[in-house]
MARLUMTI-952817 format. One line per field, with one value per residue: x negated, y negated, z negated of N, C-alpha, C in turn; residue number from 1; residue in three letters. Coordinates in nm, 4 decimals, always signed. Layout:
! residues N
nX	X,...
nY	Y,...
nZ	Z,...
caX	X,...
caY	Y,...
caZ	Z,...
cX	X,...
cY	Y,...
cZ	Z,...
i	NUM,...
aa	Ala,...
***
This chain:
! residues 186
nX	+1.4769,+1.4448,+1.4464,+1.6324,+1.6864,+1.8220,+1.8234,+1.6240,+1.5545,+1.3593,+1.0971,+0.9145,+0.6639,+0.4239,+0.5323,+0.7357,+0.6010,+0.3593,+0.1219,+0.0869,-0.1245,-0.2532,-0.0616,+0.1573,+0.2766,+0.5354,+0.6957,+0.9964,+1.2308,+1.4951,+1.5557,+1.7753,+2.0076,+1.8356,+1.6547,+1.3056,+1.0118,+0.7309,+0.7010,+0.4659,+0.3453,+0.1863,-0.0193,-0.0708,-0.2781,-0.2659,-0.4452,-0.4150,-0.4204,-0.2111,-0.3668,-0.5286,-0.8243,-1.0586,-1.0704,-1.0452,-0.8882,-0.6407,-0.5017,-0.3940,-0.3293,-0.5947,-0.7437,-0.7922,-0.8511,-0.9022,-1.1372,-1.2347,-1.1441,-0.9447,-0.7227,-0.5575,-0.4529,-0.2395,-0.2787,-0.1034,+0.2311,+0.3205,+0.5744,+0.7934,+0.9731,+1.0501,+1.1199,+1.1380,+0.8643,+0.7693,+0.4939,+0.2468,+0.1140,-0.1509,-0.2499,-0.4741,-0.4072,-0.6008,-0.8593,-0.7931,-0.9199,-0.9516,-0.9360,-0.6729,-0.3672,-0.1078,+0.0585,+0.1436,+0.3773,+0.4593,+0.6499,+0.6247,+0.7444,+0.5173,+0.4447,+0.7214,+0.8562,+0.8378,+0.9057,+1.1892,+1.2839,+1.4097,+1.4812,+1.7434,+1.7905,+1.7189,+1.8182,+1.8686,+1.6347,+1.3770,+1.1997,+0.9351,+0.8715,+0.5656,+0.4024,+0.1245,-0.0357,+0.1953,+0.3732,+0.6172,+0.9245,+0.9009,+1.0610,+1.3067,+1.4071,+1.6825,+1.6859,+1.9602,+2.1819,+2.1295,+1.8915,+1.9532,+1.8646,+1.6132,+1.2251,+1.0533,+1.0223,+1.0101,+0.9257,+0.9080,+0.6914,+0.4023,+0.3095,+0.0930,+0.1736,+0.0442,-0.1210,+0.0155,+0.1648,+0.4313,+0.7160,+0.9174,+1.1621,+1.2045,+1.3062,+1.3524,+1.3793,+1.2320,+1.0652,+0.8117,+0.6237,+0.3048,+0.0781,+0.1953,+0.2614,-0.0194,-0.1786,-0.0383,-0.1278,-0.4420
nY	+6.7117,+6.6595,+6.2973,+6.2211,+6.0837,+5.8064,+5.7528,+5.4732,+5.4020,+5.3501,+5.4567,+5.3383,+5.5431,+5.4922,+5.3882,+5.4992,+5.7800,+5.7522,+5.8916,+6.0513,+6.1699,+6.3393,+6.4452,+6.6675,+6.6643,+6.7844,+6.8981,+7.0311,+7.2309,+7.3991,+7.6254,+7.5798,+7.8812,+8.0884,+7.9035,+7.7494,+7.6123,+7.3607,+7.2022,+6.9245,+6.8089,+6.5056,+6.2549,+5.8893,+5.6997,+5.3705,+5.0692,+4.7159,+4.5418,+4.6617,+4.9279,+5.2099,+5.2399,+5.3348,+5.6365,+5.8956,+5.8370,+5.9563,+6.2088,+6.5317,+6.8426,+6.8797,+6.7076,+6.7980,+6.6687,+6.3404,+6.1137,+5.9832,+6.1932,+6.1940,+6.2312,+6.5836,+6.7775,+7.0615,+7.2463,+7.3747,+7.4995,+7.6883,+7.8593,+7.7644,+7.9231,+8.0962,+8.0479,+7.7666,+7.4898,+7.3916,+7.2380,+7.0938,+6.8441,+6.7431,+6.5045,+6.3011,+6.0703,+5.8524,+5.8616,+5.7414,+5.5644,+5.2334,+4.9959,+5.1566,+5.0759,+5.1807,+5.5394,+5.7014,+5.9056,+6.1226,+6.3409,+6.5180,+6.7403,+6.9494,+6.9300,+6.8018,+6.6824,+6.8251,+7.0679,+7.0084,+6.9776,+6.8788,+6.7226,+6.8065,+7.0656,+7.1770,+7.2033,+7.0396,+6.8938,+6.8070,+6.6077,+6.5673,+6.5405,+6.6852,+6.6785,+6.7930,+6.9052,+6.9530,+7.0974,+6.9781,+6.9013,+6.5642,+6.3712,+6.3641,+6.3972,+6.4337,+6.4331,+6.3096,+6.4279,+6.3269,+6.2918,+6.4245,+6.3517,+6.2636,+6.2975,+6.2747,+6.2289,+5.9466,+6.0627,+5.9495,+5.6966,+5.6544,+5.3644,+5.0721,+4.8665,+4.5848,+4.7469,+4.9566,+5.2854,+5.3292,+5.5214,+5.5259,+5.6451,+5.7148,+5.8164,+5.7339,+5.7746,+5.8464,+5.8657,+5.8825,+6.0224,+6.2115,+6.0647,+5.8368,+5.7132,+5.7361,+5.5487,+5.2805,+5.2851,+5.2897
nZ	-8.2231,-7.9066,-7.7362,-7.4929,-7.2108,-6.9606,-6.6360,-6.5278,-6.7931,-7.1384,-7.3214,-7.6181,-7.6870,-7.8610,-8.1144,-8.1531,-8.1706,-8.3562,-8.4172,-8.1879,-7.9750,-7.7608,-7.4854,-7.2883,-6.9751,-6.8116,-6.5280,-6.3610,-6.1999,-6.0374,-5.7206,-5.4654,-5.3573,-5.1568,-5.0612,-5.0009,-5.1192,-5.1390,-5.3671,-5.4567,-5.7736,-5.8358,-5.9737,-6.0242,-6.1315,-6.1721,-6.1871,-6.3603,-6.1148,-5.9646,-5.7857,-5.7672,-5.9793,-5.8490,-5.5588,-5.7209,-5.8988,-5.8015,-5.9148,-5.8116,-5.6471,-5.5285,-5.6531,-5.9648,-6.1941,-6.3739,-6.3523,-6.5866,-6.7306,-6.8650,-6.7651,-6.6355,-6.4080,-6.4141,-6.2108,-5.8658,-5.8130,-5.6059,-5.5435,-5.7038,-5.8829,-6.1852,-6.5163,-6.7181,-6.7002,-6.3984,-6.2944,-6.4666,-6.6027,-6.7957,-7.0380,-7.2215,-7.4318,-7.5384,-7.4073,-7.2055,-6.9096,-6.9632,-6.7518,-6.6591,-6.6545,-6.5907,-6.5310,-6.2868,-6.2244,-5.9244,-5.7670,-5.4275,-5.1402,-4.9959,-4.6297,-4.5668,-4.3615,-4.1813,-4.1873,-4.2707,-4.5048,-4.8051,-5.1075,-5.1678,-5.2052,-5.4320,-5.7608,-6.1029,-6.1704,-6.3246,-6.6028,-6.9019,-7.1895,-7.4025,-7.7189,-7.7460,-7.9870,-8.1813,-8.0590,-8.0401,-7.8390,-7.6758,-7.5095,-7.2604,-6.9480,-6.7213,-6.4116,-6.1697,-5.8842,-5.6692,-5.4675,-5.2421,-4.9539,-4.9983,-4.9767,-5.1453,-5.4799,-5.7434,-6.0540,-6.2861,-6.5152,-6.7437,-6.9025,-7.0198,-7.2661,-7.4317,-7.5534,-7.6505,-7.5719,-7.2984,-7.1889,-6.8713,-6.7257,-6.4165,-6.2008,-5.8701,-5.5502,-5.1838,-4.8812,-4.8138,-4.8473,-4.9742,-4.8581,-4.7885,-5.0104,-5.1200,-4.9378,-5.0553,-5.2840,-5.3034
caX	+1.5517,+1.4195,+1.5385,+1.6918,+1.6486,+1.8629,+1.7745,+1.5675,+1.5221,+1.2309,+1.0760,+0.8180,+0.5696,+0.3405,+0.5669,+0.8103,+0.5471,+0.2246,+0.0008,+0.0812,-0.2544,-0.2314,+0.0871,+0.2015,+0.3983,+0.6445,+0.7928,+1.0819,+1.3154,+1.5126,+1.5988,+1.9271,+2.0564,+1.7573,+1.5761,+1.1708,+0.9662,+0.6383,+0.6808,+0.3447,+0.3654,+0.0896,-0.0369,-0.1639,-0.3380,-0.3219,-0.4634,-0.3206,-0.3946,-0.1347,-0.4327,-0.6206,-0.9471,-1.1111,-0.9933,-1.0609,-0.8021,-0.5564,-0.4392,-0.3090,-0.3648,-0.7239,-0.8193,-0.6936,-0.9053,-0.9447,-1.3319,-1.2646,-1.1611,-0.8271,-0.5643,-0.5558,-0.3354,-0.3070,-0.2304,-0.0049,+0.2934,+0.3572,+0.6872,+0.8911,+1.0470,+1.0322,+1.2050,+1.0467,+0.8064,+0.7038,+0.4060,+0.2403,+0.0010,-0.2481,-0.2448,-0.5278,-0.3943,-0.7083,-0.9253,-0.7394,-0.9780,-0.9313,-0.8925,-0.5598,-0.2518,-0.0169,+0.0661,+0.3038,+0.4534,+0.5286,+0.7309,+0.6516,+0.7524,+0.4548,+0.5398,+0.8335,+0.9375,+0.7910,+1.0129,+1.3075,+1.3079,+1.4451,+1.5061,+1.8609,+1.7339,+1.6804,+1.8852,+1.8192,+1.5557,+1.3523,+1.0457,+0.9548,+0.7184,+0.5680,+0.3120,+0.0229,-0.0463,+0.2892,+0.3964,+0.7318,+0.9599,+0.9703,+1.1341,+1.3551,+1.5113,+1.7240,+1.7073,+2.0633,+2.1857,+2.1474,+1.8129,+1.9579,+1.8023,+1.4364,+1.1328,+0.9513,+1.0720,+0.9048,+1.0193,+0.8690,+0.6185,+0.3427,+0.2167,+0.0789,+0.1322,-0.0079,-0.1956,+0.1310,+0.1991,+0.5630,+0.7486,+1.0029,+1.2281,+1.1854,+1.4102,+1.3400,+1.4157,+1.1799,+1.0449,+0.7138,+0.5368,+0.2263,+0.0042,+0.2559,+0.2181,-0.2152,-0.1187,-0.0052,-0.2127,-0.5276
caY	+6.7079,+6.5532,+6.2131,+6.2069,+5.9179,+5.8092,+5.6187,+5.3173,+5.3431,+5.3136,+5.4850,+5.3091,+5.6146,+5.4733,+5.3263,+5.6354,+5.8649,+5.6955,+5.9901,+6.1329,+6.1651,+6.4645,+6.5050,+6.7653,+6.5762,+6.9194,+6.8970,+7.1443,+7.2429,+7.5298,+7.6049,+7.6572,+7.9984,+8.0826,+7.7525,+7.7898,+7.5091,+7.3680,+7.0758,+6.9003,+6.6602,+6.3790,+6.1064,+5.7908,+5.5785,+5.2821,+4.9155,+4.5901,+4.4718,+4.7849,+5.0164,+5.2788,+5.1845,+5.4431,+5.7552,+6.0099,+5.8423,+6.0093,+6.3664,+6.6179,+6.9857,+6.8773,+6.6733,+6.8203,+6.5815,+6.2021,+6.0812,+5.9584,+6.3120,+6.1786,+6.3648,+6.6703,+6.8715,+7.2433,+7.3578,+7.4068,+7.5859,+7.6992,+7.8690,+7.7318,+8.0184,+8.0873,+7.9434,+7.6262,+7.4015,+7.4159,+7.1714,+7.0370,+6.7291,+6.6802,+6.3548,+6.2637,+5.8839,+5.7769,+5.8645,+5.6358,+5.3824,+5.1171,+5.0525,+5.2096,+5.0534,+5.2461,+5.6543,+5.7091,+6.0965,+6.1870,+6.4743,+6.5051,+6.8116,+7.0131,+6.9451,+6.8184,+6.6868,+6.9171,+7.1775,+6.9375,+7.0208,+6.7390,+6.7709,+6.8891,+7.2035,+7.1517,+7.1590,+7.1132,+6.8751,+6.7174,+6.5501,+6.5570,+6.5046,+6.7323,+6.6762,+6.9521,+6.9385,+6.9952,+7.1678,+6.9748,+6.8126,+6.4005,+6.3068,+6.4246,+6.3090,+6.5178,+6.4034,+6.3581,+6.4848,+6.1798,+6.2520,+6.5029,+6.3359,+6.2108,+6.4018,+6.2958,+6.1436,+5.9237,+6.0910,+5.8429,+5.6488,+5.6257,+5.2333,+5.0793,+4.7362,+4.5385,+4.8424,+5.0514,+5.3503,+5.3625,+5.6192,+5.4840,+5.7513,+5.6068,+5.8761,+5.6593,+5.8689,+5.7980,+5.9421,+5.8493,+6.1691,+6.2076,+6.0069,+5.6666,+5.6580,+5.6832,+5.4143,+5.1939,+5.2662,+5.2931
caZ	-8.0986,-7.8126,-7.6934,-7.3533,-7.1377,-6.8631,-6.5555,-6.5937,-6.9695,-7.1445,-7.4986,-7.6576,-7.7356,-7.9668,-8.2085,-8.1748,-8.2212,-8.3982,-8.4075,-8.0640,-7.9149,-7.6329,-7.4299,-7.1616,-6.8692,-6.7638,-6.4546,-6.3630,-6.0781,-5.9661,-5.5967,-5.4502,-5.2990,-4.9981,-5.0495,-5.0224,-5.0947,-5.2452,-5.4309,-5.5296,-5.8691,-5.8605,-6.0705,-5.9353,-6.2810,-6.1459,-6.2918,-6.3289,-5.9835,-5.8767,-5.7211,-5.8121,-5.9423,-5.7521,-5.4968,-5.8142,-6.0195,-5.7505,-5.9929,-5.6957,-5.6728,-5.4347,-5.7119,-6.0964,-6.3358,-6.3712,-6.4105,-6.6928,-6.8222,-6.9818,-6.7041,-6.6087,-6.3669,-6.4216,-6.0855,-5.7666,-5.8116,-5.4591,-5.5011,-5.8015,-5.9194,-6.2691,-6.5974,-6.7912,-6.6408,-6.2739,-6.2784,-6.5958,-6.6489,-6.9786,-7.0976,-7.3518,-7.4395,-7.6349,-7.3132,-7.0132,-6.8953,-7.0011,-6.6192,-6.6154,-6.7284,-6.5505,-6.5085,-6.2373,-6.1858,-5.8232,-5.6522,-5.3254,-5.1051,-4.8668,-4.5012,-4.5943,-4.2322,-4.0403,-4.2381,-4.2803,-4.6103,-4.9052,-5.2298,-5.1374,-5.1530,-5.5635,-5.8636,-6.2331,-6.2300,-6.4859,-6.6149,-7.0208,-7.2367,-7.5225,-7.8293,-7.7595,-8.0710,-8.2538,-7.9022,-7.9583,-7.6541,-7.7374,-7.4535,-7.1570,-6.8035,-6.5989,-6.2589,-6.0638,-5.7520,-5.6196,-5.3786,-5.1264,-4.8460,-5.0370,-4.9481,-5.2307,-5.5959,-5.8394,-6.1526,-6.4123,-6.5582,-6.8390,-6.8898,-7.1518,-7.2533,-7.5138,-7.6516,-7.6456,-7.4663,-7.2949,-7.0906,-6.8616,-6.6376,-6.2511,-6.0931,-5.7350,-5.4250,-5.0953,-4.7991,-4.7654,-4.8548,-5.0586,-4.7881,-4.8042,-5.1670,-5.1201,-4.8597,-5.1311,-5.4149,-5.2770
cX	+1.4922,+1.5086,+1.5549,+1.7317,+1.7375,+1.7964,+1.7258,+1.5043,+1.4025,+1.1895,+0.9019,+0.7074,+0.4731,+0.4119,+0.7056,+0.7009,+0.3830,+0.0943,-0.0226,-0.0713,-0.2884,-0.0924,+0.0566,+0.3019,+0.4502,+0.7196,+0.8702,+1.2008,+1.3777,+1.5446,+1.6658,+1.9080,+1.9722,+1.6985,+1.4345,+1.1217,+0.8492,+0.6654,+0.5464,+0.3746,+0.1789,+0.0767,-0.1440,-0.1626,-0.3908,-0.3677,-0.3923,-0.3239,-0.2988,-0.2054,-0.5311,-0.7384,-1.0602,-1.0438,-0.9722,-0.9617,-0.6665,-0.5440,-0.3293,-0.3658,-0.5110,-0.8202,-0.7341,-0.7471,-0.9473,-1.0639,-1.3389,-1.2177,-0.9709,-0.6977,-0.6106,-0.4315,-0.3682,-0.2770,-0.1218,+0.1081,+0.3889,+0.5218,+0.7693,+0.9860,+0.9977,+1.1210,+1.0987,+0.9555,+0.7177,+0.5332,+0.3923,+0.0843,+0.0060,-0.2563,-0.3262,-0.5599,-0.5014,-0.8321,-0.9044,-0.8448,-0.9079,-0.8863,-0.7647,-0.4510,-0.1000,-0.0053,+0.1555,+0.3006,+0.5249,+0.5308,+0.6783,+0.6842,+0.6883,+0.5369,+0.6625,+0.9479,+0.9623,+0.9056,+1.1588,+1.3704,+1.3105,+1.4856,+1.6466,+1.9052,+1.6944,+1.7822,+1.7847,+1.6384,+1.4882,+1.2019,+1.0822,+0.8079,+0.7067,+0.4464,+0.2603,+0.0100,+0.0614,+0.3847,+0.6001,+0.7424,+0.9793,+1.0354,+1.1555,+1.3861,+1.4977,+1.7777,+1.8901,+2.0454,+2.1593,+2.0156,+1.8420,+1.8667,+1.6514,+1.3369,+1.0174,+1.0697,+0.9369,+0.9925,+0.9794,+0.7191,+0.5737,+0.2961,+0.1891,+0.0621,+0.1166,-0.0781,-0.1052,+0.1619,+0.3835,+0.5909,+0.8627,+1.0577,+1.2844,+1.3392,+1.4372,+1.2837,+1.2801,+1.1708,+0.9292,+0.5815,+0.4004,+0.0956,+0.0257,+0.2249,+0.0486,-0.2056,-0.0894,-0.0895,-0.3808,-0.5604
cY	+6.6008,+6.4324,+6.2005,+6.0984,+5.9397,+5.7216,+5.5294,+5.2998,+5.4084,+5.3648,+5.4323,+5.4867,+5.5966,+5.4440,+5.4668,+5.7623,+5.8215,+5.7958,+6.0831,+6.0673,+6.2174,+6.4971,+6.5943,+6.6913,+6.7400,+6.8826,+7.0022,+7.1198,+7.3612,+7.5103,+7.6497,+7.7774,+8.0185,+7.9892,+7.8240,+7.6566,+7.4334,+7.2636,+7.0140,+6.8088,+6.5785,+6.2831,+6.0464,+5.7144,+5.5053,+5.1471,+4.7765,+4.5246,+4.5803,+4.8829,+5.0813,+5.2512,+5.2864,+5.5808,+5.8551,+5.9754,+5.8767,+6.1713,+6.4618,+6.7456,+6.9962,+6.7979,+6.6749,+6.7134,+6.4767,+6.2229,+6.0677,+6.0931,+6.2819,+6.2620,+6.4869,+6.7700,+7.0412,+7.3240,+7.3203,+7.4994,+7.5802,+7.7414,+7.8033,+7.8011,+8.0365,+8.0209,+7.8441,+7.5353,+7.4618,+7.3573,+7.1156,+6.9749,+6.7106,+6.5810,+6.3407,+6.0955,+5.8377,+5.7741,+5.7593,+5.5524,+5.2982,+4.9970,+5.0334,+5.1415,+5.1236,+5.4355,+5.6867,+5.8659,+6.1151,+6.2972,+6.4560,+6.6583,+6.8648,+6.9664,+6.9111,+6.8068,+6.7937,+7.0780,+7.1894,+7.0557,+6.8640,+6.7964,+6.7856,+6.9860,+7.2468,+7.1507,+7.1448,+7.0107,+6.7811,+6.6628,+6.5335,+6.5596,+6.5801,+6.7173,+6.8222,+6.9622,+7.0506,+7.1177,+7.1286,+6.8744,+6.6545,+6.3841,+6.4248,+6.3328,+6.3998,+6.4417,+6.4306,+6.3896,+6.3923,+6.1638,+6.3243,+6.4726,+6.2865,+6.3579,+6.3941,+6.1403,+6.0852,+5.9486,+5.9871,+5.8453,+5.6464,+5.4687,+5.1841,+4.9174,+4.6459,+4.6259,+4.9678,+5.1408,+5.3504,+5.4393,+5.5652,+5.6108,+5.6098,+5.6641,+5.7696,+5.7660,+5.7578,+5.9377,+5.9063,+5.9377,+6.0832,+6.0599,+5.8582,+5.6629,+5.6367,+5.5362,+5.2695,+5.2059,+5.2233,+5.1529
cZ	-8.0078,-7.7819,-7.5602,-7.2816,-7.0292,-6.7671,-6.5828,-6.7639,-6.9638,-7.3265,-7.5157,-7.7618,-7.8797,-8.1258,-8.2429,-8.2556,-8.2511,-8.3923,-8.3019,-8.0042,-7.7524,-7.6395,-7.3077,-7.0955,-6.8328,-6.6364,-6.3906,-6.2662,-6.0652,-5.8188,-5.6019,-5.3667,-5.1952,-4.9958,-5.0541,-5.0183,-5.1687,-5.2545,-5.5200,-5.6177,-5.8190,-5.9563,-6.0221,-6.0678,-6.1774,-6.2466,-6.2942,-6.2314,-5.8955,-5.8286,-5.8010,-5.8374,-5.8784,-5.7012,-5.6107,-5.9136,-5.9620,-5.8290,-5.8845,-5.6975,-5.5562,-5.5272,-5.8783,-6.1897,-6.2535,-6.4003,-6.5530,-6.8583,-6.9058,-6.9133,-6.6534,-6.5619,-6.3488,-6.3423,-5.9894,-5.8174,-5.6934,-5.4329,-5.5718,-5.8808,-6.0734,-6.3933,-6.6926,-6.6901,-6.5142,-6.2387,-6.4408,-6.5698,-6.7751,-6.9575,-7.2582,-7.3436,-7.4673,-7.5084,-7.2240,-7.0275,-6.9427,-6.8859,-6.5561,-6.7145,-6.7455,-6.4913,-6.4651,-6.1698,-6.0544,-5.8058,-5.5075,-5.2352,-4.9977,-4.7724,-4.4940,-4.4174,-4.1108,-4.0602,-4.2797,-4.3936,-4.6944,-5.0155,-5.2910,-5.1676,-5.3535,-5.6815,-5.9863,-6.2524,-6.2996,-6.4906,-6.7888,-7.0577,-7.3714,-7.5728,-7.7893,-7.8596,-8.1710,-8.1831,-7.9276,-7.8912,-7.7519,-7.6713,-7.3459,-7.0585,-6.6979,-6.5098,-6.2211,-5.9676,-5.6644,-5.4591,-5.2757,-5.0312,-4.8379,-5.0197,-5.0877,-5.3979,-5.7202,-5.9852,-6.2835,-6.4376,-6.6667,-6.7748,-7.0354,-7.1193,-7.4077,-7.6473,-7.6989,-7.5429,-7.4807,-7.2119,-7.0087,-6.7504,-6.5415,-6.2030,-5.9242,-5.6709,-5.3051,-5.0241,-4.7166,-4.7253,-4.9305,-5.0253,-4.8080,-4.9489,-5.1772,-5.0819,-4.9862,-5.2411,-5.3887,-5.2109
i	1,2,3,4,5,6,7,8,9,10,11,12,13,14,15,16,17,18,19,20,21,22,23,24,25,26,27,28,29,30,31,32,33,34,35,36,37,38,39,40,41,42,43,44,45,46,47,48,49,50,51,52,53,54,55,56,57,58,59,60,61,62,63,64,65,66,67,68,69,70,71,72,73,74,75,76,77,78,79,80,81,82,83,84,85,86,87,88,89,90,91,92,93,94,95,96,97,98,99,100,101,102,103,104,105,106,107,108,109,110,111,112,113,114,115,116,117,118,119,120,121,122,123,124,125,126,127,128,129,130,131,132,133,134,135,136,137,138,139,140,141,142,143,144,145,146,147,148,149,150,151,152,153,154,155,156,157,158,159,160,161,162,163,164,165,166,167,168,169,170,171,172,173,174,175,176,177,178,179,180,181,182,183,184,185,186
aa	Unk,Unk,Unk,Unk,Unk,Unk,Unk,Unk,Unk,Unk,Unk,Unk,Unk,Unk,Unk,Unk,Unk,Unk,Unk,Unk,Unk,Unk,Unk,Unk,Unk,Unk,Unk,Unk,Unk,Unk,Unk,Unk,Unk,Unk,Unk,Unk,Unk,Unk,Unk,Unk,Unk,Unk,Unk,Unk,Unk,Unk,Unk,Unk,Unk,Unk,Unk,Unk,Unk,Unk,Unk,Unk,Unk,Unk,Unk,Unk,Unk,Unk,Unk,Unk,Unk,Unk,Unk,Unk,Unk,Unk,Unk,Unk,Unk,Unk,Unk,Unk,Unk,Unk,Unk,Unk,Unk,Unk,Unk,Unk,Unk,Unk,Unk,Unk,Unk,Unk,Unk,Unk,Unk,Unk,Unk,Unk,Unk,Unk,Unk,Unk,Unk,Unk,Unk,Unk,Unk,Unk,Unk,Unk,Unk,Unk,Unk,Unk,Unk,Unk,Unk,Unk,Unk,Unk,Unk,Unk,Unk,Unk,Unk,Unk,Unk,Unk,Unk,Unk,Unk,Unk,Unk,Unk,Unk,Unk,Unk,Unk,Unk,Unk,Unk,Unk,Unk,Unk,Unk,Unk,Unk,Unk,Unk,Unk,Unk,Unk,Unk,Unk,Unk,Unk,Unk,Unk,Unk,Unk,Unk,Unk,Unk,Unk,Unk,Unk,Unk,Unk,Unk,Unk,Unk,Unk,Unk,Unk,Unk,Unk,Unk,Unk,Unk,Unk,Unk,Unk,Unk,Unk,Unk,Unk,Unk,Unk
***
């Protein structure tokens, strides 16, 4: 049974699961009644000075693989329709630079202003984490209702500290769009 994380908390990975090697990040949404909307996930591996150590360690549907080969995003999913996971990032731990301390999971929503569209417009959603290998779920976190008016969410974090990978569920609402977050990492 997966463990289910709320807000803020935090599962030590490595010491939970010692032989996890390759994970699947899952991210998942439904839309409400007439809603249309593309939601892009991202991952910005950044390093311990907070920034990317180079533009390529930005993971977005313009750029699917890190240099260093360890992430990998498997696509756009333009409408969201569907049941199980909308967006899904590979994660091969033993790869990260060395580099990277931190693996942070954004939402952000296409156009979102221009279409005055927010994640209002959303139920149902989530961020989890599953063993490729074993293909089961370790962890969960279902998102509250809580971002109506955010255009883009940071659903949680991979970091690793003192040689430990951890997962912490962000669930932090904004409205900066995909660009303000480069803005800051970069």
């Amino acid at each position: 049974m997966a463990i289910q994380l709320q807000k803020g908390s935090s599962l030590n990975l490595t010491k939970k699961e010692p032989a996890l090697k390759k994970i699947m990040i899952g991210l998942g949404w439904e839309l409400k009644q007439g809603a249309q909307l593309d939601l892009d996930a991202s991952v910005f591996m950044v390093g311990a000075n907070g920034k990317l150590p180079s533009d390529e360690y930005l993971i977005f549907y313009n750029n699917l693989k890190s240099p260093d080969g360890s992430v990998q995003h498997t696509g756009d999913n333009r409408t969201g329709l569907g049941d199980e996971d909308d967006e899904m990032i590979l994660v091969n731990l033993p790869l990260v630079s060395q580099n990277v301390t931190e693996i942070l999971v954004v939402a952000t929503i296409h156009d979102a202003v221009a279409r005055r569209h927010n994640f209002g417009l959303l139920t149902d959603a989530y961020i989890r984490i599953v063993d490729v290998e074993t293909k089961r779920e370790i962890l969960r976190y279902d998102l509250d209702a809580e971002f109506g008016t955010n255009t883009d969410v940071e659903f949680g974090k991979l970091h690793k500290q003192n040689g430990e990978w951890y997962f912490t569920a962000l669930g932090v609402g904004n409205n900066k769009g995909l660009e303000g977050y480069v803005n800051i990492y970069v």
